[in-house]
Every structure is written in structure tokens, then in C-alpha cells.
MIFI-675247 format. One record per residue (C-alpha): x, y, z. Coordinates in nm, 4 decimals. Layout:
N
LOVEX         xx         yy         zz
LOVEX          X          Y          Z
...
END
This chain:
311
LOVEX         xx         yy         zz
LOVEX     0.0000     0.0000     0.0000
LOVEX     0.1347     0.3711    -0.1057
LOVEX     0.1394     0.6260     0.1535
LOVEX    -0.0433     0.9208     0.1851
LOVEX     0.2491     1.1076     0.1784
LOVEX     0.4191     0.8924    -0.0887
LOVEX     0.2475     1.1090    -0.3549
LOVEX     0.3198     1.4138    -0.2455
LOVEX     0.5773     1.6429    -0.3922
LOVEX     0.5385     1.9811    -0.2189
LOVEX     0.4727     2.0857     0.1472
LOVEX     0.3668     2.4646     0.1269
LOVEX     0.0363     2.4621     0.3868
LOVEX    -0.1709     2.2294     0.5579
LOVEX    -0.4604     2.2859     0.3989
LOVEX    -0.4378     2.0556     0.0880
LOVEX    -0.2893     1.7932     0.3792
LOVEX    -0.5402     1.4789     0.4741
LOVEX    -0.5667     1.3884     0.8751
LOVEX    -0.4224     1.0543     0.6987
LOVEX    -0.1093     1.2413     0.5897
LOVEX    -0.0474     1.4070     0.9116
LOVEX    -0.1211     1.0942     1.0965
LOVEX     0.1455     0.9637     0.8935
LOVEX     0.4110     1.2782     0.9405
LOVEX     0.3706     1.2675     1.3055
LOVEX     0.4712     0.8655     1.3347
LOVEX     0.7766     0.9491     1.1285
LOVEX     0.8737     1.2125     1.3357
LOVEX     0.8476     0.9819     1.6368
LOVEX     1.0965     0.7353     1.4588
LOVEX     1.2804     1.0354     1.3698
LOVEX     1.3287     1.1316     1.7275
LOVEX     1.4531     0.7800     1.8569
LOVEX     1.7417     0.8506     1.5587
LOVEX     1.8052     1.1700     1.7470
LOVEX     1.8171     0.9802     2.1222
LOVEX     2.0790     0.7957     2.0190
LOVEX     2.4829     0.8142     2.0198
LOVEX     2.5535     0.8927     1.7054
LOVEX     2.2560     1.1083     1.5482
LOVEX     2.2754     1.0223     1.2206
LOVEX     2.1792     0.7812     0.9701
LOVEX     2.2086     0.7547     0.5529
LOVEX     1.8482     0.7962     0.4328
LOVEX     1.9063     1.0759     0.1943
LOVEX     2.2955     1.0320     0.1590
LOVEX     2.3774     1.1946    -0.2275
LOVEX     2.0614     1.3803    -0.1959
LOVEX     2.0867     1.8211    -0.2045
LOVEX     1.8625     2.0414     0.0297
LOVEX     1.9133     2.3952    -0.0101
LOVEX     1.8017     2.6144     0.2365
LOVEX     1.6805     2.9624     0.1230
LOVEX     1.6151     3.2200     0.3704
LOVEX     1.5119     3.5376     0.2518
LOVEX     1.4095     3.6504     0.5719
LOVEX     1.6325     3.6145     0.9322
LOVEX     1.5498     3.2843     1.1148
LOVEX     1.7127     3.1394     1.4069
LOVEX     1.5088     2.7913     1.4965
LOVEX     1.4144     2.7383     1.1629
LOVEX     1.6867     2.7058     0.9496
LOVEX     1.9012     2.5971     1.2449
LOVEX     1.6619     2.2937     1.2693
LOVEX     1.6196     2.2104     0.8564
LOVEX     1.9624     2.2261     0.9198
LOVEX     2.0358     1.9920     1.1670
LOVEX     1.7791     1.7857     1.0197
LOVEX     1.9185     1.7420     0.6484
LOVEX     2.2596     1.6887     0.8240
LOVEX     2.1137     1.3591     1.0311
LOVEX     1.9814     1.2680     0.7362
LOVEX     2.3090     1.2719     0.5618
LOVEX     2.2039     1.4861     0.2888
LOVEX     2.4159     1.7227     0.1229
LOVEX     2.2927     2.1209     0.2846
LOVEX     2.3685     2.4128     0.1189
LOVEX     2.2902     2.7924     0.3271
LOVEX     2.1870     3.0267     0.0799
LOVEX     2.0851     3.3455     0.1998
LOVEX     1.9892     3.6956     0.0025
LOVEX     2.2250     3.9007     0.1671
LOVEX     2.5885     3.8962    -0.0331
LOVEX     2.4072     3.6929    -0.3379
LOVEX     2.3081     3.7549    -0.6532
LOVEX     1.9830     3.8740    -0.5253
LOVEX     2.1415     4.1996    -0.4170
LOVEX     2.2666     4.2699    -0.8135
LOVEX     1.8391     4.2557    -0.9216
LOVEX     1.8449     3.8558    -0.9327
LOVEX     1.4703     3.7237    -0.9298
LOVEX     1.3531     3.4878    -0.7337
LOVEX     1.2713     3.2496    -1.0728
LOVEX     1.6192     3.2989    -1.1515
LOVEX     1.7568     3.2101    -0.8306
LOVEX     1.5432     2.8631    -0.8377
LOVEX     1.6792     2.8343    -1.1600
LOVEX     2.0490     2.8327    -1.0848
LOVEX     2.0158     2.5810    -0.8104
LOVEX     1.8340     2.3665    -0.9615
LOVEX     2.0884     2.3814    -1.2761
LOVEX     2.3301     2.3049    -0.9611
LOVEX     2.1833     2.0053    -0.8420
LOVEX     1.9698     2.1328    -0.5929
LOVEX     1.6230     1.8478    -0.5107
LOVEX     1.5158     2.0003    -0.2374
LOVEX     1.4543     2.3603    -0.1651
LOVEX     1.3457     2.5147     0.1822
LOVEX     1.2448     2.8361     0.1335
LOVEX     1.1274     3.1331     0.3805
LOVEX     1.0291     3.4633     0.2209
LOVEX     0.8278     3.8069     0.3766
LOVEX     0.5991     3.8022     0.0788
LOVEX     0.3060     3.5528     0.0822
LOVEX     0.2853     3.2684    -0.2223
LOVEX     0.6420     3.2690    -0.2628
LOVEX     0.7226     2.8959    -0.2176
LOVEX     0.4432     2.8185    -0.5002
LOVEX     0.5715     3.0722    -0.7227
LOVEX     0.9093     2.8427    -0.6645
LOVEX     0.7456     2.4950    -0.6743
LOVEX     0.6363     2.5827    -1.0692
LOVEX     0.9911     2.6455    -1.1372
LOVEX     1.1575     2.3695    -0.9747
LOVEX     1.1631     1.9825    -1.0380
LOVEX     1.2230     1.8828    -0.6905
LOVEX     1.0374     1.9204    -0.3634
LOVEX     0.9783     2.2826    -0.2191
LOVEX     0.9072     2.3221     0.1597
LOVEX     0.7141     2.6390     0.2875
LOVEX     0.9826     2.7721     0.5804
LOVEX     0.7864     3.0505     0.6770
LOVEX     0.6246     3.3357     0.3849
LOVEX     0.4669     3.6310     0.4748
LOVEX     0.1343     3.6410     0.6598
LOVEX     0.0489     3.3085     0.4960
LOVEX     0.1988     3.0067     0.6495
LOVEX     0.3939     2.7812     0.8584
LOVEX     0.3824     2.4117     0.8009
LOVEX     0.6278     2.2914     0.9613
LOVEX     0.5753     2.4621     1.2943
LOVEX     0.2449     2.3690     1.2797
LOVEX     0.3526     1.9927     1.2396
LOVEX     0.5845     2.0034     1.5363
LOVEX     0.3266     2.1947     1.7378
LOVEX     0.0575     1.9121     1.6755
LOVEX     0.3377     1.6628     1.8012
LOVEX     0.4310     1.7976     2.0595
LOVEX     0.0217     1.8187     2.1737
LOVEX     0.0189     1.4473     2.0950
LOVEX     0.3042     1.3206     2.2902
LOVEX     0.2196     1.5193     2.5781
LOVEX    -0.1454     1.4341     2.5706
LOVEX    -0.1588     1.1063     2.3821
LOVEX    -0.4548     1.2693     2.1324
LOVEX    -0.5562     1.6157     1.9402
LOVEX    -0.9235     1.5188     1.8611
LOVEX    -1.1494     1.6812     2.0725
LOVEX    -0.8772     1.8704     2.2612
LOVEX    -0.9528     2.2635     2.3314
LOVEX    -0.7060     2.4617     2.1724
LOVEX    -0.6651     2.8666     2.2761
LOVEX    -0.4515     3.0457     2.0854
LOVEX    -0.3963     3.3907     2.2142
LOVEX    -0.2412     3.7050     2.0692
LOVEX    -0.1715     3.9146     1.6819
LOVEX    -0.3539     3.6203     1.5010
LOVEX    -0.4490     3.8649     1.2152
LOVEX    -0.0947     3.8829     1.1126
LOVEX     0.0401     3.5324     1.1945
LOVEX     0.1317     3.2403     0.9328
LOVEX     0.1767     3.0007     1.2476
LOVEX    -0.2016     3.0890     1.4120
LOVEX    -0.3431     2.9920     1.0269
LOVEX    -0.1224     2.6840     0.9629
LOVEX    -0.1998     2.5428     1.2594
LOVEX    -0.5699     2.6465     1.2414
LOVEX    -0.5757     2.4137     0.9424
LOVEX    -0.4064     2.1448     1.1277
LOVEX    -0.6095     2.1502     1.4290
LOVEX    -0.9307     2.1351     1.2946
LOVEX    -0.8202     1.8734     1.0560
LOVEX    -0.7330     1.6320     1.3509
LOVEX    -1.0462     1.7258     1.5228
LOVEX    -0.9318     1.9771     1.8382
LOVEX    -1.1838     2.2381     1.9345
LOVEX    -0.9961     2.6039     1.8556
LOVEX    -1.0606     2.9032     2.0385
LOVEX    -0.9181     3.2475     1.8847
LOVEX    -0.8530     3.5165     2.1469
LOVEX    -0.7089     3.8596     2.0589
LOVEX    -0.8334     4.2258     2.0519
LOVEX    -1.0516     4.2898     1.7516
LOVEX    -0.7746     4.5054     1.5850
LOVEX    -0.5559     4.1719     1.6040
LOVEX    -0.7990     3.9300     1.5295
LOVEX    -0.9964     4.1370     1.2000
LOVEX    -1.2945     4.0827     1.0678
LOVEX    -1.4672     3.7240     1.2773
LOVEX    -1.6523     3.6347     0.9838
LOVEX    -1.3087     3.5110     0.8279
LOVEX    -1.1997     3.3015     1.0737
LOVEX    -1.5239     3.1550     1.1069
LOVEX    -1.6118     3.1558     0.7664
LOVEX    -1.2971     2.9454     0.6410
LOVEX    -1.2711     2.7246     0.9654
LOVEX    -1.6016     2.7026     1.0753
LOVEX    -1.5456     2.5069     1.3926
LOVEX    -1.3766     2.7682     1.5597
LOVEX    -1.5100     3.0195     1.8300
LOVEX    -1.3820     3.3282     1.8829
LOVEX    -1.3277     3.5486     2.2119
LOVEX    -1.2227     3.8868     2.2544
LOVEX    -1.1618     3.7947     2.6976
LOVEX    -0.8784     3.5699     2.7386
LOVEX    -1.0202     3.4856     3.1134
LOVEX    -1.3616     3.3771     2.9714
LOVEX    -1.1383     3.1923     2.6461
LOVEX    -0.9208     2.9788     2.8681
LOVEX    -1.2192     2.7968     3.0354
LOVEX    -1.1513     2.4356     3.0272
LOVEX    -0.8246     2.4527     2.7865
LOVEX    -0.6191     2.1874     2.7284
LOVEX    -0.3232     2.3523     2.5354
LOVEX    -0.2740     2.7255     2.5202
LOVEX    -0.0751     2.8798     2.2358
LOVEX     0.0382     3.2286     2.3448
LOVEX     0.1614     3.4658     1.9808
LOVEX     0.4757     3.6924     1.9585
LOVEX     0.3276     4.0543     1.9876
LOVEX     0.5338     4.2442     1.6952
LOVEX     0.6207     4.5847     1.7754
LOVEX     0.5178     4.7242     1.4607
LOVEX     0.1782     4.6557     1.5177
LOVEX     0.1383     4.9148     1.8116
LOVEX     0.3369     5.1784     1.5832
LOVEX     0.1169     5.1317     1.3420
LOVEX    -0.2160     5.2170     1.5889
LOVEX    -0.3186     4.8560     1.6556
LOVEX    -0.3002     4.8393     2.0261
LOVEX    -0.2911     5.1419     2.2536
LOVEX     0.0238     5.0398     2.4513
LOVEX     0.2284     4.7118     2.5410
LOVEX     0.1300     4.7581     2.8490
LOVEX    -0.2429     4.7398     2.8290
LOVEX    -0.1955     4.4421     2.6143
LOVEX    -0.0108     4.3017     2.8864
LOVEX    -0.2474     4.4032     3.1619
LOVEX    -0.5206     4.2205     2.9100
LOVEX    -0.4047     3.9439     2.7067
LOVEX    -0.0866     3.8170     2.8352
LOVEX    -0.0375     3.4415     3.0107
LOVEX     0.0401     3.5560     3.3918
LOVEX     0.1023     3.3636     3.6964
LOVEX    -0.2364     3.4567     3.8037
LOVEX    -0.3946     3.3229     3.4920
LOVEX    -0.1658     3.0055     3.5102
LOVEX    -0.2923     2.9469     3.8128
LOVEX    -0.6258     2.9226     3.7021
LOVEX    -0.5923     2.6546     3.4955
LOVEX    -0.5625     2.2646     3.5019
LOVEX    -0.1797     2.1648     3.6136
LOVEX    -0.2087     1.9225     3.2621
LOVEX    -0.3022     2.2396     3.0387
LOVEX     0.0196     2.2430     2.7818
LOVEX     0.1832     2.6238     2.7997
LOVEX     0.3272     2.6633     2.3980
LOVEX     0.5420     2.9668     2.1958
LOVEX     0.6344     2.9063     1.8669
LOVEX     0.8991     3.2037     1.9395
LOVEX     1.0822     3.3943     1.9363
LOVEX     0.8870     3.5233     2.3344
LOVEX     0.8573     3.8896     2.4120
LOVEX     0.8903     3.7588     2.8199
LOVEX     0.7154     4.0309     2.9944
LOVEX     0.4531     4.1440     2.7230
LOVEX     0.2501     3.8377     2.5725
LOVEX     0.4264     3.5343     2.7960
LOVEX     0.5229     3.6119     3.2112
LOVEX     0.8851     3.4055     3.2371
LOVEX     0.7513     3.2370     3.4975
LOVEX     0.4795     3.1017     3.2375
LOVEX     0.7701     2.9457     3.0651
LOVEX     0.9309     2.8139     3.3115
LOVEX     0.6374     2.6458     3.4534
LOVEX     0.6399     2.2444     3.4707
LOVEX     0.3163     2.2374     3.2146
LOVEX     0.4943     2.4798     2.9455
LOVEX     0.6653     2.2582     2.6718
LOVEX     0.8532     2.5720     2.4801
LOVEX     1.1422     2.4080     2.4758
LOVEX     1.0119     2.0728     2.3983
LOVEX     0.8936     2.2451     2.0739
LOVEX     1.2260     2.3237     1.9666
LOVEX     1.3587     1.9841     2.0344
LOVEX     1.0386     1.8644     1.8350
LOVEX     1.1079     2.0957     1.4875
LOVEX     1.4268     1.8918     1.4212
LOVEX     1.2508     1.5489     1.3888
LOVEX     0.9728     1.7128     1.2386
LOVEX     1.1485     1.8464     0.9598
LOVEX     1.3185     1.5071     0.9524
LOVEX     1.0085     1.3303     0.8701
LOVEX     0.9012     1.5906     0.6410
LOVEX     1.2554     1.5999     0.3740
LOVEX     1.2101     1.1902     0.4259
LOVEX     0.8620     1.2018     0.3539
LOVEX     0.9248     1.4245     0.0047
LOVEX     1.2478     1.2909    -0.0822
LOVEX     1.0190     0.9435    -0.1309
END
């Protein structure tokens, strides 16, 4: 029997991915981790094979991690990064594709600010593309590690309650895993001010079993994994919230709210955490917050996902 996976060639969202094909990413990643338990983390899978990382846009976890992960894999990994390339002389992102692919590149990880950019690059490219990160659009492979990480923790996703708290309007990570989520049947609650959530009918509208909540009190009721959102400083600049402060004083995970949930309620980032503003550190450094175990989780995750496309 072919897997679900087997027949697919690009991994840009979640939302053309069946619960069969996530079902499937999340028990390679769990192979994928043993691999990384042991001695020597490393094995030959995709020896000969080429991943080239392009990063348009400044990443710290994520490139580290496709990093690390092509390297266990044994696969040849090439950095490429705007700055000091040919992209500085007026070099297009077509023909930028095109020269790595002439160079042997099959498998291209790509994060970019602009939205659609890995699917203008996956109908230039032979190989497998892999959405990093683009604009306001998407985040695959975070959402993939988040949904493990909620699984190993909690055994299940289906019928969990999900809150996910903070500047949803403008986050690629809130929507990936939004399509995730609901795909493996956990109950999502969106919680932001209305200036960071936009218009409800959209949410609702394109996912419509989620509820939305402008009170984060009333939201995390009964929650069984809250997902706190970087707060980007732009956004009050640009007259979206009145200070940090009284987004603080509002929205942010406190000690006081911490308290007032179950001691089995999952604390997650996907980071990088503005401590103080949408996250208290002693919210991450609680027993129940698995921020770190996220970051551990990305590696094997993006394991599973180059093994899974590489075929």
C-alpha cells in the first residue's frame, strides 16, 4: 500500500494535507526522534541527496533545525541566503530557483516576507519545495511540530480545546496550525483584541469550527493547550493596540492566569517570546509549558518531512 504522503511532492500549507497524511508525518517524526536519542545522530536515508536552504528573511530555529535535520539525514545542505548573493545585483527569485536547480539542488526550503512565494518556486523547480515561513500566509512545519508535541504530551488532538492567544491577524503560524487543528479534530478558540484578530466572519467563515473570544479569562475555560503569539512591535506603531502595556495588563499568560488553569493544560510559543509582554517568564518556566520541547520537536519534524518528500 502507497502512503499518503508517498504522492506528495510539495509541502507549502496544511490545507491541501489529509488527517491521513499528518497521521502519517507525526509517526515518522516519532521514529525520527529515537534517531536523534541515540549516540551517534545520524543515519544515511538521503545520503547523495541536495537540500538547499533559502532564507530570505532572518530565522534562528528554523533554518538551524532544517539544518540539523538534512545533516542527520546525511544529505548534502547548502545555506543560501539573500544578503551577499546575486539577489542583491536585481536577481529574481525564478532565476535564483533556476540556478540551483541547474546546480543540483532536489530540495529547496524556502522562507520569504511576501506571501505565495514557495508556489511561485514549486512551478519552477523539479524537486520538492518546503514552505519555511512566507509572509502572513503560512507555517507548516511549525504547525507539524506543534501538533506533536500536543500528541506526545497528551496522547490525542481530537477533541482537545485549543486557545490560541495574541496578533492572530498577522500570523502564518495561528493559520497553519488552524488548518491542522481542525483537521485532527481539536476544538480552537481564537482570542485577541478585535484590531488583532480582524474581521470574525473570516476566521469563522474558512474554519467554521472555531469560536472566537475577545476575553482571554472567559477563552481559557476548560483549555487543554494554550498557544500564546509573539506581539510584533510594529503593530502598536502602526495604531493597533494602545500600549504594550495594556496588552499586557489584558491578554498576556500571567502567573495569576496560570494558576487558574488545570496543572495538565500544555503552555506553547512558537517564538521567538517577548517575556514580559505576551508570555510572564515564569509562564515558561512552569512544569506544564513545553517551549522548549517544541524546539527539540522541529528537528525530527522536519526530519520526517525531507524523508517524507524525498520518497
Amino acid at each position: 500500500m502507497i502512503s499518503a504522503t508517498a504522492q506528495r511532492r510539495h509541502a507549502i500549507d496544511l490545507d491541501d494535507f489529509t488527517a491521513e497524511e499528518i497521521e502519517e508525518i507525526l509517526e515518522t517524526t516519532g521514529s525520527m526522534k529515537e534517531v536523534l536519542s541515540r549516540e551517534i545522530k545520524q543515519v544515511p536515508t538521503l545520503r547523495g541527496r541536495t537540500v538547499v536552504n533559502m532564507f530570505y528573511e532572518e530565522s534562528t530555529r528554523t533554518r538551524i533545525s532544517f539544518e540539523l535535520a538534512a545533516r542527520a539525514l546525511s544529505a548534502n545542505i547548502v545555506n543560501f541566503t539573500a544578503r551577499g548573493s546575486s539577489v542583491e545585483k536585481g536577481e529574481s527569485l525564478i532565476d535564483t530557483v533556476r540556478t540551483l536547480q541547474a546546480l543540483g539542488a532536489e530540495i529547496v526550503v524556502i522562507r520569504h516576507s511576501q506571501s505565495g512565494a514557495p508556489y511561485l518556486v514549486a512551478r519552477h523547480f523539479n524537486g520538492a519545495v518546503i514552505n519555511a515561513g512566507d509572509g502572513r500566509h503560512a507555517h507548516p512545519t511549525q504547525a507539524l511540530l506543534d501538533l506533536f508535541t500536543i500528541h506526545e504530551r497528551l496522547g490525542q488532538i481530537r477533541d482537545l480545546k485549543v486557545v490560541i492567544v495574541g496578533d492572530i491577524l498577522h500570523s502564518r503560524v495561528a493559520r497553519s496550525n488552524l488548518w491542522g487543528l481542525t483537521r485532527m479534530g481539536a476544538q480552537v478558540t481564537l482570542c485577541a483584541p478585535p484590531t488583532l484578530l480582524g474581521p470574525a466572519t473570516y476566521w469563522t467563515t474558512t474554519w467554521p469550527e472555531v469560536t472566537i473570544s475577545y476575553r482571554v479569562d472567559e477563552a481559557l475555560q476548560g483549555a487543554d493547550v494554550v498557544m500564546a503569539l509573539r506581539i510584533q512591535k510594529e503593530r502598536m506603531q502602526a495604531g493597533l493596540l494602545p500600549s504594550l502595556r495594556e496588552y499586557s495588563r489584558a491578554y498576556a499568560l500571567t502567573p495569576e492566569r496560570l494558576a487558574g488553569l488545570s496543572e495538565k493544560t500544555l503552555i506553547m510559543h512558537p517564538g521567538p517570546m517577548n517575556e514580559g509582554v505576551e508570555i510572564w517568564p515564569e509562564v515558561v518556566t512552569a512544569p506544564n509549558a513545553v517551549i522548549e520541547e517544541q524546539v527539540t520537536n522541529g528537528v525530527a519534524v522536519r526530519m520526517a518531512l525531507l524523508y517524507r518528500l524525498a520518497g
